[in-house]
matplotlib code that plots the C-alpha trace (Angstrom):
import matplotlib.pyplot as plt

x = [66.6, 69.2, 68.6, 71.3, 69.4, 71.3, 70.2, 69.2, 66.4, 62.9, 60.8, 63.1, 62.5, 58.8, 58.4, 61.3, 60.7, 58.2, 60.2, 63.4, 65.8, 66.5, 69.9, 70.5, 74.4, 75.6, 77.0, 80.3, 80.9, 80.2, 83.2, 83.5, 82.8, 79.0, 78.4, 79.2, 75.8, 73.6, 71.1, 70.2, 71.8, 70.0, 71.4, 71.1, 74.2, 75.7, 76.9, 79.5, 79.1, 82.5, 84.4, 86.7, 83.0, 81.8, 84.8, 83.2, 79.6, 79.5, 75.3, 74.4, 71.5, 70.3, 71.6, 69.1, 69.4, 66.9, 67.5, 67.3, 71.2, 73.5, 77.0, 77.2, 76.9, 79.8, 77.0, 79.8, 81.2, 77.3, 76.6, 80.2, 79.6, 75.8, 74.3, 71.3, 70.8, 68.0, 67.4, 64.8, 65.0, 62.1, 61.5, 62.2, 61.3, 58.2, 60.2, 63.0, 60.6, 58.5, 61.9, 62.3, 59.1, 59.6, 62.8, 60.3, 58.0, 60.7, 62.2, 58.7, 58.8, 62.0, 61.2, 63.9, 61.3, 57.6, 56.0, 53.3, 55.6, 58.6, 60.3, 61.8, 64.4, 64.4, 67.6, 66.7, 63.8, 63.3, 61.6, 62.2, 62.1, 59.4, 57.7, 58.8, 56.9, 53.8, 53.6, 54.7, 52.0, 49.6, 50.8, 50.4, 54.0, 56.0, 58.5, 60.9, 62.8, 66.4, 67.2, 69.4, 69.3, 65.7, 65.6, 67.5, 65.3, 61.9, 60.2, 57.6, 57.6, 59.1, 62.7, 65.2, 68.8, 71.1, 72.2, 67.9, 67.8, 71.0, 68.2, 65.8, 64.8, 65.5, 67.8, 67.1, 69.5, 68.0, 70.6, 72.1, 75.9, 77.5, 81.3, 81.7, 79.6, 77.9, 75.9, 78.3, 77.0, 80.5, 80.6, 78.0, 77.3, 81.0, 82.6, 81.2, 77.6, 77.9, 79.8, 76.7, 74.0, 73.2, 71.7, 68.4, 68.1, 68.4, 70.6, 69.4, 71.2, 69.6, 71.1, 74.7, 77.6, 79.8, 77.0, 78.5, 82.5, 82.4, 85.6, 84.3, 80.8, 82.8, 84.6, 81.3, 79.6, 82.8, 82.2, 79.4, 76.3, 76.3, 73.2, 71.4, 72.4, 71.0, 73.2, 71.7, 74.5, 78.3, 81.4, 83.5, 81.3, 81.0, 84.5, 82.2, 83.9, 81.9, 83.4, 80.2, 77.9, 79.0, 77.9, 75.0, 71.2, 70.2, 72.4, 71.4, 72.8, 71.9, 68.4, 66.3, 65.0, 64.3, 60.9, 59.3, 57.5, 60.6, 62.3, 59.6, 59.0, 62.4, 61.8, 58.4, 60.0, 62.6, 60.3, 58.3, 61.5, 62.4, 58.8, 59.1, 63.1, 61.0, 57.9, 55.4, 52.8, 53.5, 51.0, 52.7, 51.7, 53.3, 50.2, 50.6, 53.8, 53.0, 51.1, 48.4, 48.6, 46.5, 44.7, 45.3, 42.8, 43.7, 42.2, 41.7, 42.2, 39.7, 38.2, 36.1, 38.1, 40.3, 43.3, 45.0, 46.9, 50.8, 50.6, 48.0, 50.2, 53.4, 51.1, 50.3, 52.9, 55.6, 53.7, 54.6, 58.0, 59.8, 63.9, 64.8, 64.6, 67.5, 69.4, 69.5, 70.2, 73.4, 74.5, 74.0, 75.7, 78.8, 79.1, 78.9, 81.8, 83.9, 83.8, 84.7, 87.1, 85.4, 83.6, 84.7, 82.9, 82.9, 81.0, 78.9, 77.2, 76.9, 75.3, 72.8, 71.9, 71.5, 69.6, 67.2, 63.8, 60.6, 59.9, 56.4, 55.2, 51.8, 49.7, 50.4, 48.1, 44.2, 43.2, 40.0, 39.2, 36.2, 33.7, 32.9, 36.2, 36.4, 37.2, 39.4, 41.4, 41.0, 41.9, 45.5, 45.7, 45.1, 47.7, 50.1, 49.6, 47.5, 44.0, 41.1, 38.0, 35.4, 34.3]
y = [108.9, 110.1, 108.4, 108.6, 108.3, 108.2, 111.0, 108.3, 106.7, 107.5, 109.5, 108.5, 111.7, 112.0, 108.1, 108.8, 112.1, 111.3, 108.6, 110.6, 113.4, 112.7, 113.4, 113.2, 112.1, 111.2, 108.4, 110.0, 111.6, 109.8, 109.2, 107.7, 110.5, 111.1, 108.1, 109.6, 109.6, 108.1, 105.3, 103.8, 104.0, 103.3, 103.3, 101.4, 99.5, 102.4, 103.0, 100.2, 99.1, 98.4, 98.4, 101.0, 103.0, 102.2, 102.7, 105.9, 104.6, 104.7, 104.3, 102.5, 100.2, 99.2, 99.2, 98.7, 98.5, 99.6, 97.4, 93.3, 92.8, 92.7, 92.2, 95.6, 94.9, 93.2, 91.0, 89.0, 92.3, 93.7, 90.6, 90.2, 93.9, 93.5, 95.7, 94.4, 94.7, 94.5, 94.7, 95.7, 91.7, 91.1, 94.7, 94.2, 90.9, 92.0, 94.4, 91.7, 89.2, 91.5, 92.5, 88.8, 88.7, 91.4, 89.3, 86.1, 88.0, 89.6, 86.1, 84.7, 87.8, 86.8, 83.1, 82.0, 80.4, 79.6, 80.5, 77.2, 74.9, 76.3, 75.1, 78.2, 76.9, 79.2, 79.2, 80.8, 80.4, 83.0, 86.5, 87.0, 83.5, 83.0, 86.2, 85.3, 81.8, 83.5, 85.4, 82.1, 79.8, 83.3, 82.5, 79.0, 79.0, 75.4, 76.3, 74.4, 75.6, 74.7, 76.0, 73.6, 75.7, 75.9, 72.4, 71.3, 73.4, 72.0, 74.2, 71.8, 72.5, 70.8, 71.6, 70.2, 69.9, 72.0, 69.5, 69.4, 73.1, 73.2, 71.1, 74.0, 76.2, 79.3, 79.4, 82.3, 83.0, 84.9, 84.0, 85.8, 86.3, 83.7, 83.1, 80.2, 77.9, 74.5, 76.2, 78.7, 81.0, 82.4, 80.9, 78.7, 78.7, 77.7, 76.1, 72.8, 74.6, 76.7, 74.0, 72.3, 75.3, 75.5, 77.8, 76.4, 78.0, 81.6, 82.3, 85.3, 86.7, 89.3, 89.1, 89.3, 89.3, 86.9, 83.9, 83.4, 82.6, 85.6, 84.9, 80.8, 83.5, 85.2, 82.1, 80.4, 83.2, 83.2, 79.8, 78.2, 77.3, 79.5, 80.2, 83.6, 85.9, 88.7, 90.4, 93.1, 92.0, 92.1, 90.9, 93.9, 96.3, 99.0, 98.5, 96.0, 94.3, 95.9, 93.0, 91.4, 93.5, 92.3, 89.1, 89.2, 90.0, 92.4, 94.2, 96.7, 98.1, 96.4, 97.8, 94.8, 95.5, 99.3, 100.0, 102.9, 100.9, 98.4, 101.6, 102.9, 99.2, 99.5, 102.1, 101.2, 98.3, 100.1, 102.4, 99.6, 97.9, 101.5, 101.5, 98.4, 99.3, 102.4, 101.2, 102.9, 101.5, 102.1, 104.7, 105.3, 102.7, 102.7, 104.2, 107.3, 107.9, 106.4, 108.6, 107.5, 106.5, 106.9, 103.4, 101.5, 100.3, 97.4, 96.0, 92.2, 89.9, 87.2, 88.5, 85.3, 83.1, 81.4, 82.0, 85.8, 85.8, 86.2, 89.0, 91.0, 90.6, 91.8, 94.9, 95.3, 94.5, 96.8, 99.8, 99.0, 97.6, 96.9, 95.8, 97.0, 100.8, 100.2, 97.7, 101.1, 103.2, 101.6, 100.3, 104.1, 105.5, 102.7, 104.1, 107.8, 106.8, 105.2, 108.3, 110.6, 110.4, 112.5, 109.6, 106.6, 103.4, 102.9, 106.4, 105.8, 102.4, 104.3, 107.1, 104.6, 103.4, 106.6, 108.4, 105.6, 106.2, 106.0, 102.5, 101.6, 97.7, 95.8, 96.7, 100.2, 100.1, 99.4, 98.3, 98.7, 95.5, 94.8, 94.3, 90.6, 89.9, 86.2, 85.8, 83.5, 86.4, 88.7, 86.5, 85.8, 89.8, 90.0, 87.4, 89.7, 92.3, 94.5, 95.9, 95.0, 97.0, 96.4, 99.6]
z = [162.3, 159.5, 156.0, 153.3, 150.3, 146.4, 144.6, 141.5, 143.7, 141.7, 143.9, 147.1, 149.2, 148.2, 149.8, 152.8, 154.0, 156.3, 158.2, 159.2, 158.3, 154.6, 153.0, 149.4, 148.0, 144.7, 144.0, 142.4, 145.8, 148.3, 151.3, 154.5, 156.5, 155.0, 157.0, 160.2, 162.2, 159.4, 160.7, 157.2, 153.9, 150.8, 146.9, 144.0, 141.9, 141.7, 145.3, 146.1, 150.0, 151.3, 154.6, 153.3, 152.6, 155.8, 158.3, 159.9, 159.9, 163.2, 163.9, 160.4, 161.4, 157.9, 154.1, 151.5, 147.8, 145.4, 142.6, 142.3, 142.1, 145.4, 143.9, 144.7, 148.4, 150.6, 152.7, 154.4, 155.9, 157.0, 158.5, 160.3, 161.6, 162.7, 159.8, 158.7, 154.7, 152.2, 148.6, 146.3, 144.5, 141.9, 141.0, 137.6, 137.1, 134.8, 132.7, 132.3, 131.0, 128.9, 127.2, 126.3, 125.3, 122.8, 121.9, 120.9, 119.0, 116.6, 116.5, 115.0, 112.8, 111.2, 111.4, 113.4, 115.2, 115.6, 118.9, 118.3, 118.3, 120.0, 123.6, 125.5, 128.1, 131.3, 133.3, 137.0, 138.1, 140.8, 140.1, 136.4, 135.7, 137.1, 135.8, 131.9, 132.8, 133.9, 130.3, 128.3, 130.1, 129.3, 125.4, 125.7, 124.6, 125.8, 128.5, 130.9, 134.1, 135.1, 138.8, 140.6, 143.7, 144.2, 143.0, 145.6, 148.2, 147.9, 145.1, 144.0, 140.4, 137.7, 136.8, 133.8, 133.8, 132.3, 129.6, 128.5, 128.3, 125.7, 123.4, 123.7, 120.8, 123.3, 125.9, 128.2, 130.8, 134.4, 137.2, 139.6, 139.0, 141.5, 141.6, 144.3, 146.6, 145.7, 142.1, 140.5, 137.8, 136.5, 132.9, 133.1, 129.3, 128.5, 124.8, 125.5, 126.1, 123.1, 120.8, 121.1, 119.8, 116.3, 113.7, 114.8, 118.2, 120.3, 123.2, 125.2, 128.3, 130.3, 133.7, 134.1, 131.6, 133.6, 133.4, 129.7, 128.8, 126.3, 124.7, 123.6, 122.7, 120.2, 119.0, 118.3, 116.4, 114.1, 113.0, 110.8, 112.0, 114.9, 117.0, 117.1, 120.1, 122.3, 124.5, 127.3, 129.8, 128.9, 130.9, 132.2, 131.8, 130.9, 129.5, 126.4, 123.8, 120.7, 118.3, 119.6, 118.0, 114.4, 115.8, 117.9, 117.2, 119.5, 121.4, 124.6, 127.4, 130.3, 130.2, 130.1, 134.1, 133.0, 133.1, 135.0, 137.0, 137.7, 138.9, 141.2, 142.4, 143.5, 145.8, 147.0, 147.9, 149.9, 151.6, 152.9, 154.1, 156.0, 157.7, 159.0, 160.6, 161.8, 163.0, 161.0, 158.8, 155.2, 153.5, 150.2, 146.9, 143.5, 142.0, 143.9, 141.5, 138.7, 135.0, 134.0, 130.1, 127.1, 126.3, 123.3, 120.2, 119.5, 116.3, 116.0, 112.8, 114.4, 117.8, 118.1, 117.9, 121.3, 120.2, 119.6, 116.7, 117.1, 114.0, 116.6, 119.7, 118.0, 116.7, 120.4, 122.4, 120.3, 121.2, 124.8, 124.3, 120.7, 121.6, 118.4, 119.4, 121.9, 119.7, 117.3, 119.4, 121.1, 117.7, 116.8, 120.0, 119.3, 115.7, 116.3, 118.7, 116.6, 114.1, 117.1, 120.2, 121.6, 124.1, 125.1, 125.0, 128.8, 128.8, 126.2, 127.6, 131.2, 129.3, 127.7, 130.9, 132.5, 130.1, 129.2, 127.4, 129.4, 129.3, 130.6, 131.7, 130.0, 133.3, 132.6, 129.0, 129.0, 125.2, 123.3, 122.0, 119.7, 121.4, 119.9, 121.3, 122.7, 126.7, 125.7, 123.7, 126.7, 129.2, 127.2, 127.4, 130.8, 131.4, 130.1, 132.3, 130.2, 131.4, 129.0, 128.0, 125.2, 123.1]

ax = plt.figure().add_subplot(projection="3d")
ax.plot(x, y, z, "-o")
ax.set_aspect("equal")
plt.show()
């Protein structure tokens, strides 16, 4: 069995090695003709799957993608051809929603809004959706889901329309980037969407660029009374329109899904998908990858009481993940460019994404709490991912 792994896969040979004759490419060089004789092929976003690609992948069995997206993959041609094709969907979904989490707390911090009393409206409810609702029903924080789609399907919780999620405090966008069919994501927060927002409330996009008309975006923020933006996802990228960044918030470079564990996810994902077209049992588990990290004190305004104080979660939750470090350092990267022609914007947003800080998740942390900390309090922390010990 001959596996073509990209070279950017976290740990890929050290899961694959045991399951066939593992070959390394990158991305920047891959042709037709490395396909000759390969069984399974598996990349991330980088690597785009094509039938010009695959014309000489003459025994492919199996194409699997390490990350959540699949716009990278031409599925109708797979499927037309026999190849059977995977993806590694919902291995970010954590790191996504904790990054709008971090998003909330600074916005509570700046008093743009209030996290009591505030409605989040959550468009996509599938793995990040659903995973940013986990942490807002931890925080007792009022949310509503919009999902058409799974609407339609059956899912038996409650969903919204689109039009009640434009009168949400926060409208947080997490659907896939679709251009056709019966539920089309291209532009689906147009003018009429974003004529409608006001000072008041916070847009946040951190799925794909295309989901929001850009062009009426940057209109909007021009005029009075325009909402507050976050941008992680642009349209064209990595070709960005950095006019936006005099506008928006927070800006960062499509690195809301990159967390450590997101990444390795990813490939433990893969790797089980790549037993299963093998036959073999899968013996490899995230935590046989992943550091161990120094726990946290956490120190406690009112331990005893049932509620944690939003002042002591920002404290803690922006030692695990604060946006603002990559909002300054891609408004950084954007200005040293403009001083220079040295790089190119295009360059420097794929650099920003390729060189990304180590990121860790909530379940990767184990605070100290007081130890007259209230279950109630530790319950909310565990909710979050985090692991909880009293000292």
């Amino acid at each position: 069995m001959k596996i073509l792994l990209e070279d950017t896969i976290p740990f890929g040979p050290d899961y694959l090695d045991e399951l066939g004759q593992v070959e390394l490419y990158a991305w920047q060089s891959l042709k037709p003709e490395m396909l000759t004789n390969v069984d399974i092929l598996a990349l991330r976003s980088t690597t785009k799957v094509t039938p010009s690609l695959l014309k000489q992948a003459d025994a492919l069995k199996f194409v699997t993608t390490a990350t959540a997206g699949t716009n990278h993959l031409d599925k109708t041609y797979l499927d037309n051809t026999g190849i059977a094709h995977s993806s590694a969907a919902g291995c970010n979904a954590v790191a996504v929603a904790e990054y709008v989490l971090s998003v909330l707390l600074h916005s509570h911090r700046a008093n743009k809004i209030s996290l009591y009393d505030v409605t989040v409206g959550i468009v996509g409810a599938g793995n990040v959706g659903s995973a940013l609702a986990n942490i807002l029903t931890a925080l007792n924080v009022k949310h509503v889901l919009c999902d058409p789609p799974l609407e339609i399907s059956g899912d038996g919780r409650d969903f919204v329309s689109l039009n009640d999620i434009a009168q949400c405090d926060v409208v947080t966008l997490h659907v896939p980037y679709v251009v056709d069919g019966a539920f089309p994501t291209e532009k689906l927060i147009d003018k009429a969407f974003l004529d409608g927002m006001n000072e008041k409330q916070l847009l946040i996009n951190a799925c794909r660029g295309e989901v929001i008309d850009e062009s009426a975006l940057l209109n909007r923020l021009k005029q009075d009374n325009a909402p507050t933006v976050v941008l992680d996802v642009f349209d064209n990228e990595p070709n960005i329109n950095t006019e936006l960044f005099s506008y928006v918030w927070f800006v960062t470079p499509h690195i809301a899904g990159h967390s450590v564990e997101g990444k390795v996810r990813g490939t433990q994902m893969i790797y089980e998908q790549i037993c299963d077209v093998v036959g073999t049992k899968p013996n490899k588990r995230l935590s046989d990858f992943l550091d161990a990290t120094a726990p946290i004190a956490v120190n406690l305004a009112f331990p005893q009481q049932e509620y944690l104080e939003i002042s002591d979660l920002i404290t803690i939750f922006h030692q695990v993940y604060d946006v603002e470090v990559d909002d300054k350092a891609m408004r950084d990267a954007v200005r040293a460019q403009e001083a220079s022609i040295q790089k190119t914007i295009p360059s420097i947003f794929a650099s920003l994404r390729k060189q990304y800080r180590i990121r860790r998740e909530c379940s990767a942390y184990t605070l100290h709490l007081p130890t007259n900390t209230s279950e109630k309090i530790q319950q909310t922390l565990c909710g979050l991912g985090f692991n909880v010990e009293l000292v």
